[in-house]
Each structure stands twice: as C-alpha cells, then as structure tokens.
C-alpha positions as CSV (number, residue, x, y, z in Angstrom):
1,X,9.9,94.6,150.3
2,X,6.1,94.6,151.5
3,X,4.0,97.5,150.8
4,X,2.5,96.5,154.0
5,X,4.7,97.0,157.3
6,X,6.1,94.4,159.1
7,X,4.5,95.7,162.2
8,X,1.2,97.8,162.6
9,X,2.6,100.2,165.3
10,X,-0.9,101.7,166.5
11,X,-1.7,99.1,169.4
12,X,0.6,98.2,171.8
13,X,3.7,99.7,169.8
14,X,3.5,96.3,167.3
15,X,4.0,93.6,169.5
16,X,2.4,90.6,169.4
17,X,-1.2,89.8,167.4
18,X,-1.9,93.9,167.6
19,X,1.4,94.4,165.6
20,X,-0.2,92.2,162.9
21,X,-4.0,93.6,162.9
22,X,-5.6,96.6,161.6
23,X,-8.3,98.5,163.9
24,X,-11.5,97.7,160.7
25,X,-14.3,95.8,162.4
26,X,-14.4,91.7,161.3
27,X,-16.3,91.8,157.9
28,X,-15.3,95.5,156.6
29,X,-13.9,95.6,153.2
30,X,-11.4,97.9,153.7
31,X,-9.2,95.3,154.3
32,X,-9.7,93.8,150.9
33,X,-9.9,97.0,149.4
34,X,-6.3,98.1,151.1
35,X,-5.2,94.0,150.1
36,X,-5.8,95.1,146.5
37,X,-4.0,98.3,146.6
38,X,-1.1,97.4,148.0
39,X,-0.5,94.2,145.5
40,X,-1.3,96.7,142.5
41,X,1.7,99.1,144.2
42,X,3.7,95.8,144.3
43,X,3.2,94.3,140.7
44,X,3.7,98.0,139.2
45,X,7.1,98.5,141.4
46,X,6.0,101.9,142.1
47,X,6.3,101.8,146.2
48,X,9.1,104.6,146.7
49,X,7.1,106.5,144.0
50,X,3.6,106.3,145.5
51,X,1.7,108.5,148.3
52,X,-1.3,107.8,150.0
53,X,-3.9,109.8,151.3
54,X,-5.4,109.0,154.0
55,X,-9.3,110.4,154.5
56,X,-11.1,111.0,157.5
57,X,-13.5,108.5,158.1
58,X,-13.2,104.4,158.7
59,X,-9.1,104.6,157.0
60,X,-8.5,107.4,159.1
61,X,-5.2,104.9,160.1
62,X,-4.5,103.9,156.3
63,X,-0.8,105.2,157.5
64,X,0.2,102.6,159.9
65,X,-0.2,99.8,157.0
66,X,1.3,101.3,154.0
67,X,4.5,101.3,154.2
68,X,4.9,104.6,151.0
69,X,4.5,108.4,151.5
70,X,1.4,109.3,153.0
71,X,-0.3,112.5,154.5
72,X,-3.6,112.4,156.1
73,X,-5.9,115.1,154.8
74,X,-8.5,117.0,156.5
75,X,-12.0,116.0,156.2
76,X,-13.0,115.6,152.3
77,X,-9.5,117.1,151.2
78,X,-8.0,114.7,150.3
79,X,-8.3,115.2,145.9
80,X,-6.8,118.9,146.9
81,X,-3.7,117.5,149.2
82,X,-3.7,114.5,145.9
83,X,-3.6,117.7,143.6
84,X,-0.3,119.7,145.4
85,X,1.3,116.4,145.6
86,X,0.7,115.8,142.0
87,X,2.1,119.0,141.1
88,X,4.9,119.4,143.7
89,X,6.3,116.5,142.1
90,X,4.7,115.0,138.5
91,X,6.8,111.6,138.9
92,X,4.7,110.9,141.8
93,X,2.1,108.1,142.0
94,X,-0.7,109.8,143.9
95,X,-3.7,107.6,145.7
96,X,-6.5,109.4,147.6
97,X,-8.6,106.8,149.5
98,X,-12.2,108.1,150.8
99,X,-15.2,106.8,152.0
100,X,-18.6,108.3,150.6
101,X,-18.7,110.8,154.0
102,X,-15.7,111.8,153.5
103,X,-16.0,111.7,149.3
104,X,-19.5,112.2,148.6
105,X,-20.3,115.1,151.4
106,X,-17.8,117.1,152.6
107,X,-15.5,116.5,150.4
108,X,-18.5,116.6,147.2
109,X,-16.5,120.2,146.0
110,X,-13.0,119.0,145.8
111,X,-13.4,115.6,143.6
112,X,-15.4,117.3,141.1
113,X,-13.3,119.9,140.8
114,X,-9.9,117.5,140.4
115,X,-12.1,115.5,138.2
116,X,-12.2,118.7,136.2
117,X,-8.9,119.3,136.3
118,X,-8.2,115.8,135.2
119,X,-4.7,115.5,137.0
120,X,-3.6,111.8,136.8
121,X,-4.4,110.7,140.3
122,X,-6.4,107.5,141.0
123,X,-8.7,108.1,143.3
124,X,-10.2,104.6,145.9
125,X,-13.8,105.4,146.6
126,X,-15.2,102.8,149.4
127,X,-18.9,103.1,149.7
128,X,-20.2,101.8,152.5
129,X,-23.8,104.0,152.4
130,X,-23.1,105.0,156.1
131,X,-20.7,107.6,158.1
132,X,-19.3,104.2,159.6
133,X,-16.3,106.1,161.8
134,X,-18.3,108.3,163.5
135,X,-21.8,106.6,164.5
136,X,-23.5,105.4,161.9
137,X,-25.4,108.6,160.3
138,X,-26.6,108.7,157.1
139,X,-24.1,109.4,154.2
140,X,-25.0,110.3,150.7
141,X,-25.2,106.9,149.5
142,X,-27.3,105.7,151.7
143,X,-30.3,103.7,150.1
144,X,-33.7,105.1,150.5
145,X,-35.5,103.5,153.6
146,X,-32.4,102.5,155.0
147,X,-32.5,103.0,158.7
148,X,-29.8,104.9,160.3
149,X,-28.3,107.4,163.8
150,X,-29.8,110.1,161.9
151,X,-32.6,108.7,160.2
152,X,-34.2,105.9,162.1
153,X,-37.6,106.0,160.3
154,X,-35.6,105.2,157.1
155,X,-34.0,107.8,154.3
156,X,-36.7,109.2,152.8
157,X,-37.1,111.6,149.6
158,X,-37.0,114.7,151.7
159,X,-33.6,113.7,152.8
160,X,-32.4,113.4,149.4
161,X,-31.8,110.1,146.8
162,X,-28.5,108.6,147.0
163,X,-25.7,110.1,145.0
164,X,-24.2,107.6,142.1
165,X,-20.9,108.9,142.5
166,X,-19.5,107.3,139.9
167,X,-21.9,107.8,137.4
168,X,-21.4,111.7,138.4
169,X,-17.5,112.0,138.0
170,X,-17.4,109.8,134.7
171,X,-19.6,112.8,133.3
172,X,-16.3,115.0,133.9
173,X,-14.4,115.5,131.0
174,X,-10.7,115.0,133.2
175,X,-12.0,111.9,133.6
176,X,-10.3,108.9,131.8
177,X,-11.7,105.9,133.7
178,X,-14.4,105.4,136.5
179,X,-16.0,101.8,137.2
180,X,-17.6,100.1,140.2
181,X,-17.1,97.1,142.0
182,X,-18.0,95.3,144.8
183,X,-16.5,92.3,147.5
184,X,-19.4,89.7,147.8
185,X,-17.6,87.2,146.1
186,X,-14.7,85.9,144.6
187,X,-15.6,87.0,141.3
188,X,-16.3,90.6,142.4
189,X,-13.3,90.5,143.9
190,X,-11.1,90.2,140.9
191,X,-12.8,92.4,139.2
192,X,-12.3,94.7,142.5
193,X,-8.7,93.8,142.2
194,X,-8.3,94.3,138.4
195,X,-9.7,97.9,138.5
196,X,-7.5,99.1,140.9
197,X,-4.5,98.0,139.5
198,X,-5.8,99.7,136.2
199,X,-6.4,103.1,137.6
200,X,-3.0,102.8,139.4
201,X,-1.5,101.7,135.8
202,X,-3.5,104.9,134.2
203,X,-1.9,107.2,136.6
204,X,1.8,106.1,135.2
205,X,0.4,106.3,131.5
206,X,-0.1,109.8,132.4
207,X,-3.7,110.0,131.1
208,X,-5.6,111.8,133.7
209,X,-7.9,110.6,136.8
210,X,-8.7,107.3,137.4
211,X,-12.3,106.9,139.8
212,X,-12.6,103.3,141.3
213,X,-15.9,103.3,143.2
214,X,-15.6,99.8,145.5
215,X,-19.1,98.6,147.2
216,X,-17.6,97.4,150.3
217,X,-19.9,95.5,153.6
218,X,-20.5,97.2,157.2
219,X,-21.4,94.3,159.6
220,X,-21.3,97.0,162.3
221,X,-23.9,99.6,161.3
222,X,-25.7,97.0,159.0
223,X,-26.1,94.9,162.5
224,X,-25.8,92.0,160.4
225,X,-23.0,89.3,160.6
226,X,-20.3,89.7,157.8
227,X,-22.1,86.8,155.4
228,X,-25.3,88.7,155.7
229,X,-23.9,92.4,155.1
230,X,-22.3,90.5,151.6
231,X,-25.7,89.5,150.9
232,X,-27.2,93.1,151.9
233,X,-24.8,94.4,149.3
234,X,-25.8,92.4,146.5
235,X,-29.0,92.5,147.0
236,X,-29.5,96.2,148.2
237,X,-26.8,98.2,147.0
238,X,-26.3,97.0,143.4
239,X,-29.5,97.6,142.8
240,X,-29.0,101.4,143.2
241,X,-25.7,101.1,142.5
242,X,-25.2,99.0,139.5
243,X,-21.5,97.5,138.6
244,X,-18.8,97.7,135.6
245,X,-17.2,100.4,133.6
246,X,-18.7,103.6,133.4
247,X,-15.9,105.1,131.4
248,X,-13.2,104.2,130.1
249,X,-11.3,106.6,127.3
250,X,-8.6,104.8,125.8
251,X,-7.0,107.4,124.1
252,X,-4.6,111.0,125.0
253,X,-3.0,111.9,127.8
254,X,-2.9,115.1,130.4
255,X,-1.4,118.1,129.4
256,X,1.0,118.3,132.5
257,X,2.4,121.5,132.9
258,X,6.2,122.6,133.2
259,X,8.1,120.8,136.4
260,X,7.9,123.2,139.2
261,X,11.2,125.4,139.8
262,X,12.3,125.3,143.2
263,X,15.0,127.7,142.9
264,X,15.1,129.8,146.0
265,X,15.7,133.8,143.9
266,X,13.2,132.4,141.4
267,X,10.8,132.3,144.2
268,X,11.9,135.3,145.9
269,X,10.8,137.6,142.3
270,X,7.4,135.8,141.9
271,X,5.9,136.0,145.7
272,X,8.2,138.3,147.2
273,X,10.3,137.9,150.4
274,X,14.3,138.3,151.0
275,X,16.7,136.9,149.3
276,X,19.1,136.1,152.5
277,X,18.6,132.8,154.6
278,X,17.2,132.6,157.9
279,X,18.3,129.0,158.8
280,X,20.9,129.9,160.5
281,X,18.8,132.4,162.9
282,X,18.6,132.0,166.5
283,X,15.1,133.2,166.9
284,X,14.3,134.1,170.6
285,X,11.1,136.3,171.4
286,X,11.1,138.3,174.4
287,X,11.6,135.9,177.5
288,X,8.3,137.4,178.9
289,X,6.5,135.9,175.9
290,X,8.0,132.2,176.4
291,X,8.0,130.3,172.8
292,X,4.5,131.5,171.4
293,X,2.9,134.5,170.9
294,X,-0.4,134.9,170.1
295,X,-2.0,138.6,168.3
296,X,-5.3,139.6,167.0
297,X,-5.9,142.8,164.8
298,X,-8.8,144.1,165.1
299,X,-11.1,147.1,163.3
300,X,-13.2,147.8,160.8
301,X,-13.3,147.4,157.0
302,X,-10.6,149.4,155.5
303,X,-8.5,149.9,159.1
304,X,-5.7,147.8,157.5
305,X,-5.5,145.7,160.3
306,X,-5.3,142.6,157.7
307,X,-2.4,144.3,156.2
308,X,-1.0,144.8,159.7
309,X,-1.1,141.3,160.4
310,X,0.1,139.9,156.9
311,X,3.3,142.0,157.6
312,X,4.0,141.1,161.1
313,X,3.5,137.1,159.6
314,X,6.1,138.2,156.8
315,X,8.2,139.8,159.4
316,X,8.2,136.5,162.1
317,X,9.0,134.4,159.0
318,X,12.0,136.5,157.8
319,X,13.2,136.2,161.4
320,X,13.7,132.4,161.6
321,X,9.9,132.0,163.4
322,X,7.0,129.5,162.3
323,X,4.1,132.2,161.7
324,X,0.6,132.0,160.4
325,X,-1.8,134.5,159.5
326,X,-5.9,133.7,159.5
327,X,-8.0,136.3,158.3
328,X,-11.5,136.7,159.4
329,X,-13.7,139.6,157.1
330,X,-16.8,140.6,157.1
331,X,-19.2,141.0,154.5
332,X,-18.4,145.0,153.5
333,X,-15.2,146.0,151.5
334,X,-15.1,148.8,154.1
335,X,-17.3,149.7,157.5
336,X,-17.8,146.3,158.4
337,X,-15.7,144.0,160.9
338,X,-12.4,142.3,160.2
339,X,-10.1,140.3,162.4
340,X,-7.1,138.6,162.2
341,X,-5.2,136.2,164.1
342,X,-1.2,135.8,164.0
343,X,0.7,133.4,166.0
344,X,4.7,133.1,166.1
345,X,6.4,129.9,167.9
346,X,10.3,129.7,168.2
347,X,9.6,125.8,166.9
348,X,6.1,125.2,165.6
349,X,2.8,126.7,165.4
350,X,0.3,123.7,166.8
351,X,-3.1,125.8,166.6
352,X,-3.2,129.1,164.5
353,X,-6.1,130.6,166.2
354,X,-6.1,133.5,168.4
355,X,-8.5,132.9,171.0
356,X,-6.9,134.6,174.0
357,X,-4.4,136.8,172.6
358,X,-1.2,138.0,174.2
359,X,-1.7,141.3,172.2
360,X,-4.3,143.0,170.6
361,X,-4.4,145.9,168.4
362,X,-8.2,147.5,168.2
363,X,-8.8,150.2,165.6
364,X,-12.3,150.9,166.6
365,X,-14.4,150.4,169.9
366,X,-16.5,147.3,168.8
367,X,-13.1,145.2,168.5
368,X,-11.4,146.5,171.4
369,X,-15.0,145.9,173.7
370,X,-15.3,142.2,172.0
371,X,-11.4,141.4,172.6
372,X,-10.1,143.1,175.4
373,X,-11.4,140.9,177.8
374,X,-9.7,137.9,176.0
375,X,-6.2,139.2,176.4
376,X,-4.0,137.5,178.5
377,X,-2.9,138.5,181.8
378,X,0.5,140.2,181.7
379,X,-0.6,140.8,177.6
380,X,-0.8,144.2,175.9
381,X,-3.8,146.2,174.1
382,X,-2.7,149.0,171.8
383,X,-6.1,151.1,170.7
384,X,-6.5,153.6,168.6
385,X,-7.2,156.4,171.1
386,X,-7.9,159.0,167.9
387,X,-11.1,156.2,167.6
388,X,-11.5,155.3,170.7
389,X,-12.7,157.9,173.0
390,X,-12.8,156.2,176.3
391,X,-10.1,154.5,177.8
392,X,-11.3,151.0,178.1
393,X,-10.8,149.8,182.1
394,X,-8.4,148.5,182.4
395,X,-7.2,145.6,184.2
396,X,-4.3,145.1,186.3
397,X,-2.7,142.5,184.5
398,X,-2.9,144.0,181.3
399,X,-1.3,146.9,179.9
400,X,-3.3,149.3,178.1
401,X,-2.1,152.0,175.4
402,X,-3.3,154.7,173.2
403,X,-2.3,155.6,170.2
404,X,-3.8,158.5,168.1
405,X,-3.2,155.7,165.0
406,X,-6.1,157.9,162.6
407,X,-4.5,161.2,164.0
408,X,-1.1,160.9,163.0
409,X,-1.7,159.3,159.9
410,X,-4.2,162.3,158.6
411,X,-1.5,164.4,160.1
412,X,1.1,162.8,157.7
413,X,-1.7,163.7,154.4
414,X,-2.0,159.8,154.4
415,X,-5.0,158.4,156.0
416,X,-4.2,154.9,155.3
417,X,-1.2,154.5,156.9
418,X,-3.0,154.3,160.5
419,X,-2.1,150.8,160.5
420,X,1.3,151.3,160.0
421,X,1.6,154.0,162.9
422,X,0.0,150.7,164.9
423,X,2.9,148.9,163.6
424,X,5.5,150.8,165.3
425,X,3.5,151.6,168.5
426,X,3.4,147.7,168.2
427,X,7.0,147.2,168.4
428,X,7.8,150.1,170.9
429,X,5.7,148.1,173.4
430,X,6.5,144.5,173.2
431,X,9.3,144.2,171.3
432,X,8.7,141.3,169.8
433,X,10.4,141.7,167.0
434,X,13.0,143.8,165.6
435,X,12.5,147.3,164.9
436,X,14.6,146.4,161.6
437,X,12.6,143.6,160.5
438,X,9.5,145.3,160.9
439,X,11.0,148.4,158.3
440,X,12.4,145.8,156.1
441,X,9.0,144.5,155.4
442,X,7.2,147.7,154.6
443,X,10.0,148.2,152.0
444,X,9.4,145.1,150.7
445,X,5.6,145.6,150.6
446,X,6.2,149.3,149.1
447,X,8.9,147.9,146.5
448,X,6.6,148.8,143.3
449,X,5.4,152.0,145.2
450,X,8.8,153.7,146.5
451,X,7.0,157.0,146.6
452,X,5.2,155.8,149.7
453,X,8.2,154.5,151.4
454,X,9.1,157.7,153.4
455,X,5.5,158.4,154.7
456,X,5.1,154.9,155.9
457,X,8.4,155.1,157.6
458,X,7.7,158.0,159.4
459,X,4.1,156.8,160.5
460,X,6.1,153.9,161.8
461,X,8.6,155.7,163.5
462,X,6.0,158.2,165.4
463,X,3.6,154.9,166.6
464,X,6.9,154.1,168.4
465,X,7.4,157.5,169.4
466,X,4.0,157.7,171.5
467,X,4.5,154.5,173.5
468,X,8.2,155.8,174.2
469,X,6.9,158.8,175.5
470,X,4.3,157.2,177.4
471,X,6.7,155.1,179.2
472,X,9.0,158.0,179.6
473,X,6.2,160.8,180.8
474,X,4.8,161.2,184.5
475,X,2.0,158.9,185.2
C-alpha cells in the first residue's frame, strides 16, 4: 500500500491531473521533503502506526497526501498536539512537520519545551527563511539583508539575526539527534533522505526526539526560477546555516511513563464527574433556543461567575450536550473583571466564543453596561439587582431580571454563594437545563465539603424562587 493516496482529493474531488498534484509551487521542496518521509514510513512498515501533523504554513494540506493518522494543529502547535498523541498512545509513531514560521516563531515555546521533555517524536523542520503561505514576510530564518513583504530594505540587525534552529534544540538535553540538510543536489538529497529515515527509526528505538532541520528552495518569494533558488541556497543559506549532524547521542532511551488508563470509574475518581452514561441521552434544549446556546458570566474578581460557568459546562456535559467553557480574567485575584463564555450545542460546538450571547448573568454594573447590549433578541439578562441599582433599559426583545444574588446569599451567613443563587434564578428563567442536573453538579463540586451542601442548595433554590415570583406577581 502507498503512503501516498491514490488520489489527492483537494482539487476537483481527484479527478484527472489535479487528483495526482499537490497545491506546492514548481521548485518547492516540500515535495522532496514529503517524498522522503513517506519512503522512510514505507521501508520502516510503520504506516497504520504513524500520525502526521500537519502545521500551518506552506503543508497546511500535508493531509490530503499521506495516507496515515493525521490532525492539523493550530499555528506553532503542532510539538504539543505531537506530545498528547505521544502519550495518548506510546506505540504511536508521531511526525510533526513545520516550516520556520510556524516552528521558529509562533510555535518558538512549544518545540523547546517538547525538546525538554524529550518524548520520542521526530520532528520535519523545512526552512525556507520566509512566511511562504501567507505573503512572503520575514520569518526567523531569514538571512540578514534579505529583502522581503515586511522588510523590503533587507533584514537588518534591528530586526534580529537569524535563529539556527537546529543548533538551539540540539543544546536540549531531550534531545537525541538534530542535523541539517538541504535539496540542491543529488547528494544533499540522500543525505536529506537518510536523516529522515533515522529520526523516524529513533522514534521506534524509543530514545527521545529526533530534530531534522531540511534547507528547502522558494522559487516564489525568492523570484528566482527553481535552478537559481537551488543555487540561492547553497550559496546563501549554508553559509548561515551550515549542514551535518549537530547531535547525535547514541546511547539510552526515554523514560516513558506508565500506559494511560482509560477506564471510565478510574477517570471518574481522578477529575470528577458521574459515573452513569449519557450516550444514550436525547439531549433537547428548550425549542426557543434551537440547537446552540450561547452564555456569558459576567462580574468582578471573586463574583464566582467562573465557577458559575464551569458548573453549568459540567452540567451540559452530564446531560448528553457538547459544552465548552472559556475563561477570560483579569489581572486582580478579586475587584478586577472576569468573563466567561459557555456554549452548549445538541451536536457540536463550531466556535466557543460568546460574542452575542443568548443569556447573560452580570454580577456588577460594568459587565451588565459592556454586555447587555450584545444579548440576543428574544435572550435573557439576569443581574444582580442587590449590585445593580438601576434597572438597566430595557429592550423589547430582551427579557430583563433582578435578582438580589449578594442579598440572599449574606442573608444565608454565606457571602460566596451569590453565584449559586444566580444559578437557580438561571434555571427558573430559561430552563435550559434541568433543575436536577444543575443540583447534581453542586454536589459533585461540594463532595469533599458536604458541610456546605445545604446552604448552596438553598441559595439555589431561592434564585429560582425570585424569578417564579416575578413571573407570578402583578406587573
């Protein structure tokens, strides 16, 4: 079987001479590079063991030609998506593929630090001294007085000197083997071809990570034709860059840690959660709310609105729902501003962010005066009315309701639990989710604390009590 596809589905759903090209300019070496790869995958027999990384940048498509695992990575992640892989299952052969925008800038943090860690990965570097995907700017291998988008006078000192990537992670201790190469010619190309297949070969020795650094031509942003750019290379970029083994250890191997249990009650006693199964759920929210929902809790340090939200997450997930949780602090452990964004989908959440919320829960003016007017029509804004002096104005469309949140909960000796009394006023008006599932959630929370179980029932159960009178009392 090819490690290549048959067909390259991204143009014209592979028919014809697009099924049998990649999208990389005439004269790139990525195709070399991904040429090499993919016979190393081959000769080692390792194709239903190996996953692939794809970066951001120029093999943003990586994924339509190998025919193995592969998840693209955001920008510069791709060593921490290598890492969970890694871990998630040791017997994997991991690849992460960058190019030096995606390696050497963004993604600078994350391949020193899994260089640190020295988890047997092998890691394709393809430095082409230029952002080539997105325009041309200048990357961090860029050679000083190289003209580029972003630098058309030339790099210059004040701009920085270019990084020697490879020289930098064979400093690491995790790592066992680093060299560069480059494509000019047919002997650099074995050589290219030779390394690869080593690091890959490392990776199933167990020894730790493997850092192939491959000097590869850009006719495009170089302007040159391809036989030029090889020259440009040659001449230009092994002169800062100089080729061959910069490490190479040739003895131990990576201390890998226990295989990771996936047993479902093991996980429920280490992070918490309940022990029954949701698969068989039929999750519906309220047919006013369609599929998605969208909520934003909003106060100041020390409100517990990032609690709030966290449980409401907890309590979507435990109902059968796809929910995510993005917190948003400020800089103050208490007094300053802190947000967070919750969204629930009966399939999947696409976007996690809040930006027009169909509910919002403001413990304090400033959130409630920066929010409201983002809530969707037909949404809900539950405000802290014990805070919040002045009914906001509101707007047709929009229901508005106060809640004495800071009132009851001093009023129950408990100060803290304002959030919680949010919590039920929460559920009272939108119903959107259980009243059960909500309570079963705060016991969970409160399982190493039972002493505070009754108080935070009860500040639950008078939140709901205020919107029921509300909708009960003469307007």
């Amino acid at each position: 079987m090819s490690v290549f596809y048959e067909r390259f589905e991204r143009h014209a759903h592979g028919e014809g001479v697009k099924g049998r090209s990649t999208h990389y300019c005439a004269g790139c070496g990525h195709g070399l590079a991904h040429k090499y790869l993919a016979e190393a995958i081959d000769d080692l027999g390792v194709q239903d063991r190996t996953i692939a990384i794809s970066p951001v940048g120029c093999a943003v498509f990586l994924y339509y030609y190998f025919d193995v695992g592969n998840t693209q990575a955001s920008h510069g992640r791709a060593p921490a998506v290598a890492i969970g892989h890694k871990m998630a299952n040791p017997d994997s052969v991991i690849v992460s593929y960058q190019g030096d925008g995606d390696l050497a800038a963004i993604g600078l943090a994350e391949i020193i630090q899994a260089a640190q860690l020295g988890v047997p990965i092998t890691v394709v570097f393809v430095n082409n001294a230029v952002y080539g995907m997105t325009g041309g700017q200048l990357a961090p291998t860029t050679p000083l007085g190289h003209a580029t988008a972003t630098s058309p006078a030339g790099r210059d000192l004040s701009m920085g000197a270019p990084l020697k990537m490879t020289e930098m992670i064979a400093a690491i201790d995790g790592c066992v083997y680093a060299e560069r190469v480059a494509l000019f010619d047919n002997k650099e190309r074995i050589t290219a071809k030779r390394a690869i297949r080593k690091a890959l070969a490392l990776q199933l020795e167990n020894r730790g990570l493997s850092f192939v650094e491959v000097l590869s031509e850009c006719p495009t942003h170089l302007k040159m034709s391809p036989r030029e750019s090889q020259r440009w290379v040659r001449e230009t970029m092994v002169r800062i860059f100089p080729l061959g083994v910069k490490k190479d250890v040739k003895s131990g191997r990576w201390p890998a840690p226990p295989p990771p249990n996936f047993d479902s009650a093991r996980m429920v006693e280490v992070i918490g959660g309940f022990a029954d199964h949701v698969e068989s759920r039929d999750a519906k929210l309220p047919s006013e709310l369609g599929d998605e929902v969208g909520l934003k809790f909003a106060g100041s340090g020390g409100d517990g609105a990032q609690t709030a939200a966290m449980l409401v997450t907890r309590a979507a997930i435990h109902e059968g729902f796809d929910a995510t949780h993005i917190p948003s602090y400020g800089p103050e452990s208490r007094g300053g501003t802190s947000y967070a964004d919750v969204r629930i989908a009966v399939d999947e959440v696409l976007s996690p962010a809040v930006t027009a919320p169909n509910v919002l829960v403001a413990f304090n003016a400033p959130s409630l005066a920066k929010f409201g007017p983002h809530v969707l029509p037909g949404g809900t804004i539950i405000y802290d009315s014990s805070v919040i002096t002045e009914r906001p104005q509101q707007r047709d469309e929009v229901n508005c309701i106060g809640v004495p949140c800071a009132e009851i909960a001093a009023g129950l000796g408990k100060a803290v639990v304002k959030n919680i009394v949010a919590l039920g006023a929460l559920q009272a008006a939108t119903r959107v989710l259980p009243e059960k599932v909500f309570i079963d959630v705060i016991r969970l929370a409160l399982k190493s604390k039972p002493k505070l179980l009754p108080i935070n029932e009860e500040a639950f159960r008078r939140g709901a009590e205020m919107v029921a009178n509300a909708r009960t009392s003469p307007s």
